[in-house]
C-alpha positions as a Markdown table, in Angstrom:
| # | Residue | x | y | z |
|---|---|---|---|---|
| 1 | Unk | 98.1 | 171.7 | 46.1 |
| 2 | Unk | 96.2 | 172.6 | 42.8 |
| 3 | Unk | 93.0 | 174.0 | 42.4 |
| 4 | Unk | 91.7 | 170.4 | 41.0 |
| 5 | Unk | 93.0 | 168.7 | 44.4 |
| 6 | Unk | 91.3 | 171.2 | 46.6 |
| 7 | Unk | 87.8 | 170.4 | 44.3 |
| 8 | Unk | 88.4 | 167.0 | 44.7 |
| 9 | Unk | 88.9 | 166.9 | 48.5 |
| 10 | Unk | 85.9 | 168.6 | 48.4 |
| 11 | Unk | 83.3 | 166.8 | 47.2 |
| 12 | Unk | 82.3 | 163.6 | 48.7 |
| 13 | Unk | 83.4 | 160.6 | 46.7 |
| 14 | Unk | 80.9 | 158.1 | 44.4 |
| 15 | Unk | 80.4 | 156.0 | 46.6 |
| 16 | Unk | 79.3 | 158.6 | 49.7 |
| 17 | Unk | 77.0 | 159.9 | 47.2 |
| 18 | Unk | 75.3 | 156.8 | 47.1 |
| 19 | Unk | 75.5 | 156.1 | 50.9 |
| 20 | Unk | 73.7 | 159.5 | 51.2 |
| 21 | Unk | 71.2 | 158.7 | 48.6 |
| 22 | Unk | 70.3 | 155.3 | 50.1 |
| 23 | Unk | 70.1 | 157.1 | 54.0 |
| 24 | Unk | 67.5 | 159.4 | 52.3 |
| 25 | Unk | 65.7 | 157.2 | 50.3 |
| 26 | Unk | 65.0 | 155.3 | 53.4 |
| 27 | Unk | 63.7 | 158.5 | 54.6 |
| 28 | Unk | 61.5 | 158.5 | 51.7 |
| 29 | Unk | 62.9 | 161.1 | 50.2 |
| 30 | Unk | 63.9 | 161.3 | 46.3 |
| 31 | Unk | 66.9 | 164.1 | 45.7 |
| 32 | Unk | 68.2 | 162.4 | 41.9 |
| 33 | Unk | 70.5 | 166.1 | 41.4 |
| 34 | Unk | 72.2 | 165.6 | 44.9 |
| 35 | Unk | 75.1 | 167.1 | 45.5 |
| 36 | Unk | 76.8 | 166.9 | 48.7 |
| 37 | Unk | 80.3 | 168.3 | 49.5 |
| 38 | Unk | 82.5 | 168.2 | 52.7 |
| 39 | Unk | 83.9 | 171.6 | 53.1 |
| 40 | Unk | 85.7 | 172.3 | 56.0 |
| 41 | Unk | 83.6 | 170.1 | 58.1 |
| 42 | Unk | 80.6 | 171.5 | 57.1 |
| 43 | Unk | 78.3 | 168.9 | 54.7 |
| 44 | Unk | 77.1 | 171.2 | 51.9 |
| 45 | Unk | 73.6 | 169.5 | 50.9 |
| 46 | Unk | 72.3 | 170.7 | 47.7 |
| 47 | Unk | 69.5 | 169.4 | 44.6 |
| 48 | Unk | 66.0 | 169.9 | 43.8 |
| 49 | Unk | 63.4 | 168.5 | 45.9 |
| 50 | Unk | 59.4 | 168.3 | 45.2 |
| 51 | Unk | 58.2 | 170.6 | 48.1 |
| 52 | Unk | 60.1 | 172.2 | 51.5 |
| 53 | Unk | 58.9 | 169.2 | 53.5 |
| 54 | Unk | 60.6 | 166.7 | 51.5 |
| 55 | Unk | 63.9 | 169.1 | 52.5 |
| 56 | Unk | 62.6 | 169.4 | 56.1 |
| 57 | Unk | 62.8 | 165.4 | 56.0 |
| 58 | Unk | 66.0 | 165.1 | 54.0 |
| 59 | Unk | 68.1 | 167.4 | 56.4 |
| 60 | Unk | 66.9 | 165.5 | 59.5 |
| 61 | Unk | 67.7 | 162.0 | 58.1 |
| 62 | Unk | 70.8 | 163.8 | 57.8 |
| 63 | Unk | 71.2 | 165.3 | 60.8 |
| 64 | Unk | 70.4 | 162.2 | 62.7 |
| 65 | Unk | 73.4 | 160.2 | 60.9 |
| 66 | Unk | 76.0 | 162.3 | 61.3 |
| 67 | Unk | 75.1 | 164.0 | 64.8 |
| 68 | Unk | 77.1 | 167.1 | 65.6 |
| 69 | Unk | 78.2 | 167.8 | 62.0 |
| 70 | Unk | 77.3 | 170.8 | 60.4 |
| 71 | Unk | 75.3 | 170.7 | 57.6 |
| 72 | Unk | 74.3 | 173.4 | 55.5 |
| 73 | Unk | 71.3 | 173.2 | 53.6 |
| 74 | Unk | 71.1 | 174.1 | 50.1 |
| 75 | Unk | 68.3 | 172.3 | 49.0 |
| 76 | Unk | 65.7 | 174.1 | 46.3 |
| 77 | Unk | 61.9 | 173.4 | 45.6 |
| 78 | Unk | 61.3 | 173.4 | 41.7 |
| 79 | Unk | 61.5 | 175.8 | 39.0 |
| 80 | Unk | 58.6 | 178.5 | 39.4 |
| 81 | Unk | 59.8 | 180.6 | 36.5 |
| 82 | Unk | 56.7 | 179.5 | 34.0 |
| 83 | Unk | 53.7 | 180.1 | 37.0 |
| 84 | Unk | 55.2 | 183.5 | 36.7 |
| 85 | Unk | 54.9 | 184.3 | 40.6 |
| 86 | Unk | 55.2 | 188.0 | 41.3 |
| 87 | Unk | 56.6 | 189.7 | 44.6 |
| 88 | Unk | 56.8 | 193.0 | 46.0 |
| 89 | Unk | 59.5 | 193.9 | 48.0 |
| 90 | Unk | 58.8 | 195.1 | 51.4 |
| 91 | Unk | 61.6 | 196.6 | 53.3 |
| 92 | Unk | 61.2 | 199.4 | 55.3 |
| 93 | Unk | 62.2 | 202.1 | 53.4 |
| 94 | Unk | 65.7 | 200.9 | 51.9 |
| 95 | Unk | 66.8 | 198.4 | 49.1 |
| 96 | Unk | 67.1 | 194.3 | 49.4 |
| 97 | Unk | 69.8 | 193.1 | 48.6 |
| 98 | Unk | 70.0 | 190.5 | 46.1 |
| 99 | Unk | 73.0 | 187.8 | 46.7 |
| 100 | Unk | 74.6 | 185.9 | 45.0 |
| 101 | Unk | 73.9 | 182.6 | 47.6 |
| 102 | Unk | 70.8 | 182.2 | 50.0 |
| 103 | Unk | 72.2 | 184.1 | 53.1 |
| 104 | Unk | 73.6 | 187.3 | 54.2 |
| 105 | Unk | 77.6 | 185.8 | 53.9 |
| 106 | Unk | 77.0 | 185.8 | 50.2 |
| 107 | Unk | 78.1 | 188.8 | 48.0 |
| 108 | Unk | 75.8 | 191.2 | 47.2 |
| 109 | Unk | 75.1 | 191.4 | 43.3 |
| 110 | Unk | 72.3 | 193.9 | 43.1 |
| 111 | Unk | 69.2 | 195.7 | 44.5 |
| 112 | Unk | 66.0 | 196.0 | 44.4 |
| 113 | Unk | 64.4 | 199.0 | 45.5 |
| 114 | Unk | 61.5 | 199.5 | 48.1 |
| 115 | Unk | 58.0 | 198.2 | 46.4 |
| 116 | Unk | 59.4 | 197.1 | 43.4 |
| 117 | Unk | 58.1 | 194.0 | 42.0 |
| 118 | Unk | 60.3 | 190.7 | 41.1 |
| 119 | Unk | 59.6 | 187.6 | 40.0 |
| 120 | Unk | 60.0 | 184.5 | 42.2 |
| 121 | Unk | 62.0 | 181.7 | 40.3 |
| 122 | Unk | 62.6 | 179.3 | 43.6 |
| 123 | Unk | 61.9 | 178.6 | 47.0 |
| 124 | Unk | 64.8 | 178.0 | 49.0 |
| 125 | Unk | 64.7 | 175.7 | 52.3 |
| 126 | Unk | 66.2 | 177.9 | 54.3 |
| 127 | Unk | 63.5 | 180.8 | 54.0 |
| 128 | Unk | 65.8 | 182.2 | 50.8 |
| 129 | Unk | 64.1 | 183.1 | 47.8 |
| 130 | Unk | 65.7 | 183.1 | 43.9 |
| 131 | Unk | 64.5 | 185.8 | 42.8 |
| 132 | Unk | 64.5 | 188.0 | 39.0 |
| 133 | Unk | 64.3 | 191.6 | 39.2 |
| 134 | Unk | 62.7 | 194.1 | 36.9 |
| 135 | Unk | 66.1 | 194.6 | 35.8 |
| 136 | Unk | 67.2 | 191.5 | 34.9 |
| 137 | Unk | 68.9 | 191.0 | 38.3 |
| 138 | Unk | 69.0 | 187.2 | 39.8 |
| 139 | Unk | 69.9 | 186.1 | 42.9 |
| 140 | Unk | 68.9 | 185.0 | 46.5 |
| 141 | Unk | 67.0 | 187.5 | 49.3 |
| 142 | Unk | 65.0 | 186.7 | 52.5 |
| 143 | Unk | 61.7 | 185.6 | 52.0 |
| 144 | Unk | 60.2 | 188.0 | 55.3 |
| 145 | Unk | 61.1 | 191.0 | 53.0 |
| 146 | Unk | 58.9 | 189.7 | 50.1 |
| 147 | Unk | 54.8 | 189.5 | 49.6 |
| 148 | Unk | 53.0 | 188.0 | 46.9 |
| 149 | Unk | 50.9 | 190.1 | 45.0 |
């Protein structure tokens, strides 16, 4: 099996897509990037959505048609970048780590060091931050290790 077969078994076909747009949109909730993939029976949710309790609703909508699948939530509020939010890290006394996905099974891709300011560029749903380092760095950390200043 190629690499194009596995993609396609993947990803949940057209017409799912718009089965799992019309389930939320009942919900009242609007997601027009979704992108929802079946990965080893786990239903990867992702898009943009206007604020965390439009993804609060969207995952339970979810949740409650498909009961007892796995679904893991990748949803994002919007783009922050130009309101230019800053946040000092507050770990102990050690670095964060900065992933590459929003939790701690994601590769680590950098560091930012105790007190250091970054910028916020989104809020994840699943209390994950995207986050710019002084350095240049971007990636996802836990929101409890961050405080806006």
């Amino acid at each position: 099996m190629g690499l194009f077969d596995e993609l396609n078994k993947a990803v949940v076909s057209q017409q799912q897509l718009l089965n799992y747009n019309d389930l939320l949109s009942k919900a009242g909730v609007s997601i027009p990037d979704l992108k929802v993939a079946d990965e080893g029976g786990t239903l990867k949710v992702s898009g943009t959505v206007i604020d965390m309790q439009q993804a609060e609703k969207a995952i339970a909508a979810l949740k409650a048609a498909a009961p007892g699948k796995e679904i893991e939530n990748l949803l994002q509020a919007e783009d922050l970048t130009s309101k230019n939010i800053k946040m000092q890290v507050m770990t102990k006394e050690s670095n964060l780590n900065i992933r590459r996905g929003p939790g701690t099974k994601f590769e680590v891709v950098g560091k930012a060091p105790h007190l250091s300011i970054v910028q916020l560029i989104k809020r994840m749903y699943n209390d994950w931050y995207f986050v710019r380092t002084e350095s240049g760095v971007e990636g996802f950390c836990a929101k409890d290790f961050l405080r806006e200043i």
